[in-house]
N, C-alpha and C positions, 0 to 999 in steps of 0.2 A: 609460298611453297618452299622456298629457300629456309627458311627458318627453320619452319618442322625438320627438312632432308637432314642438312646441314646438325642439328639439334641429336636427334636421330641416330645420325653416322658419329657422332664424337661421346655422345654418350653413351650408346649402345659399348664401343670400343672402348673407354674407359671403365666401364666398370668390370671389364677381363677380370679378374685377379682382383677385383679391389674389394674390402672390407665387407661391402652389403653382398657382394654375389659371396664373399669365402662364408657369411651371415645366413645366406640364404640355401647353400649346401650343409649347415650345419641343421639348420632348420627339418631341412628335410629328412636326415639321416634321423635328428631325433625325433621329430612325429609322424612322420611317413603318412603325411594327410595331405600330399600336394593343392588340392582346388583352398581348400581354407588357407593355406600358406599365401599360392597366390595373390589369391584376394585382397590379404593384409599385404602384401609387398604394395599391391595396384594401388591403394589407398591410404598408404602412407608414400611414397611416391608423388602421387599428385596431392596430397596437402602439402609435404617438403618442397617441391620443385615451383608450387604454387606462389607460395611465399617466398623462393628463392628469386625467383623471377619479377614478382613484387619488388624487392629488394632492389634486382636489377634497373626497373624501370625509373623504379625514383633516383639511384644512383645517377643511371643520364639522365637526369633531368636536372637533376642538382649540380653535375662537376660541369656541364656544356662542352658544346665540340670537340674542341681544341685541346682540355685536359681528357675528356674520355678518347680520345683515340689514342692519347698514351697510356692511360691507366688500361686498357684494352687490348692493346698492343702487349704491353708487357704483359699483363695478367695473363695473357696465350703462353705467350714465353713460358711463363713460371711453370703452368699447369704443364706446358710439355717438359720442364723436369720434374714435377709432381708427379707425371703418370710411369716414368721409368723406377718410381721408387717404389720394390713391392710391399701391399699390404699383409696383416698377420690378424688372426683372430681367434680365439682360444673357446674351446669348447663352452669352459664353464661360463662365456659372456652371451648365452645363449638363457633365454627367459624361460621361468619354470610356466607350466599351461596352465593353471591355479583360475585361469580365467580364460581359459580354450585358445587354441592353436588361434584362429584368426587372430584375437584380442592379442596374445605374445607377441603374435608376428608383426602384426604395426606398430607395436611400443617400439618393439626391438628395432624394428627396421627405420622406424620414424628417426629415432635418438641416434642411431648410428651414421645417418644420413646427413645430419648437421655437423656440418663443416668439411665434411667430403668432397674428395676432388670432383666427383657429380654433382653436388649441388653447388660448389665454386662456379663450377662452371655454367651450371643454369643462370646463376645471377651473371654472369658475361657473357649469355648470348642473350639473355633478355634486354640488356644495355647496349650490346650490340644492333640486334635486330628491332625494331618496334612493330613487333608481334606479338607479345607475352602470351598469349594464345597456343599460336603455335609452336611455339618454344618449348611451353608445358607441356602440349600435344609431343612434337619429338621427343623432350628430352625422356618421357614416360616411356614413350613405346621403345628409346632407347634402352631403357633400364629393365623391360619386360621380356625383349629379345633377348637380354644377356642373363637376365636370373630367372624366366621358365626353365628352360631348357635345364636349367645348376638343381631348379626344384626336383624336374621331372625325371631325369637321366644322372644326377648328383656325380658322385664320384667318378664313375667310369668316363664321364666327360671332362670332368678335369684334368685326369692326365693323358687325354688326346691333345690335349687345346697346347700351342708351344707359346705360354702367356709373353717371354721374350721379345717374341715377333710380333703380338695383337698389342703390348704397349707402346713397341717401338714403331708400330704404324699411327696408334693413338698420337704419340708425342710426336709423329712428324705431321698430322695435321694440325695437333693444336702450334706448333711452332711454324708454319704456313701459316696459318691467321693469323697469328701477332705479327709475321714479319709483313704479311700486306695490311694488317691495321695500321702498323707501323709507317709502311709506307705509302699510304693516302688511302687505298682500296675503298675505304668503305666513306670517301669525301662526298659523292653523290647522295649517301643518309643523314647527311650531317656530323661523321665523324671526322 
């Protein structure tokens, strides 16, 4: 249960302001077909996160203990100054519907997704945790908390939200996990 919460709470938080929610408000202003946006968000999400967490698991399996609780450790660090940096996305990187709103929206949102600080960080709680389950579980419902709501309510919620404050909460918990990765936390997993 730790995996998912944990998964959940850091992804949800991270993707404030990042690339695929600013992706998924541009989305909706230009087709204004929320449920078919959705859909391709939920389904390009868990193939991305799927595989990201793939990644993650062979990673621990291949570095062992001792190197993964530092590569782990620090990969927190880094991602809590990844999430202070904001993202930017320009209308025209937005996919023409040539093959309906669902179909755009997973391309778009799939491609966008690799190598983003959400899926970074899937693959470091999948290496963290050995749950890739639930990891995939959290870090999706993370990702769904944060970009319905951008689909369905768009703009007017964006400028409620004070992004400052949801990354600088993001980057203080990923910098808590690195620093108790860092300092043994997670020795009882093997790390």
């Amino acid at each position: 249960m730790d995996a998912f919460l944990v998964s959940t709470g850091i992804v949800g938080l991270a993707e404030i302001g990042d690339k695929t929610q600013l992706l998924a408000f541009l989305l909706a202003a230009r087709f204004r077909r929320p449920l078919p946006i959705v859909l391709g968000i939920f389904v390009a999400t868990v193939a991305n996160h799927a595989f990201a967490a793939a990644v993650g698991a062979l990673v621990s399996e291949l570095l062992g203990p001792g190197v993964m609780r530092w590569v782990l450790g620090l990969s927190f660090l880094a991602m809590a100054a990844w999430t202070m940096i904001p993202d930017r996305i320009a209308p025209e990187d937005t996919p023409p519907a040539r093959y309906g709103v669902f179909l755009a929206t997973l391309l778009a949102f799939f491609i966008t997704e690799m190598g983003d600080k959400t899926q970074v960080a899937t693959v470091a709680l999948a290496a963290r945790y050995d749950a890739m389950a639930a990891v995939v579980a959290g870090t999706t419902f993370g990702m769904m908390l944060a970009n319905v709501p951008a689909v369905v309510f768009g703009e007017r919620m964006a400028r409620r939200v004070p992004l400052l404050l949801v990354h600088g909460l993001a980057a203080l918990i990923f910098a808590v996990l690195g620093i108790a990765t860092l300092m043994g936390a997670g020795e009882a997993l093997g790390f």
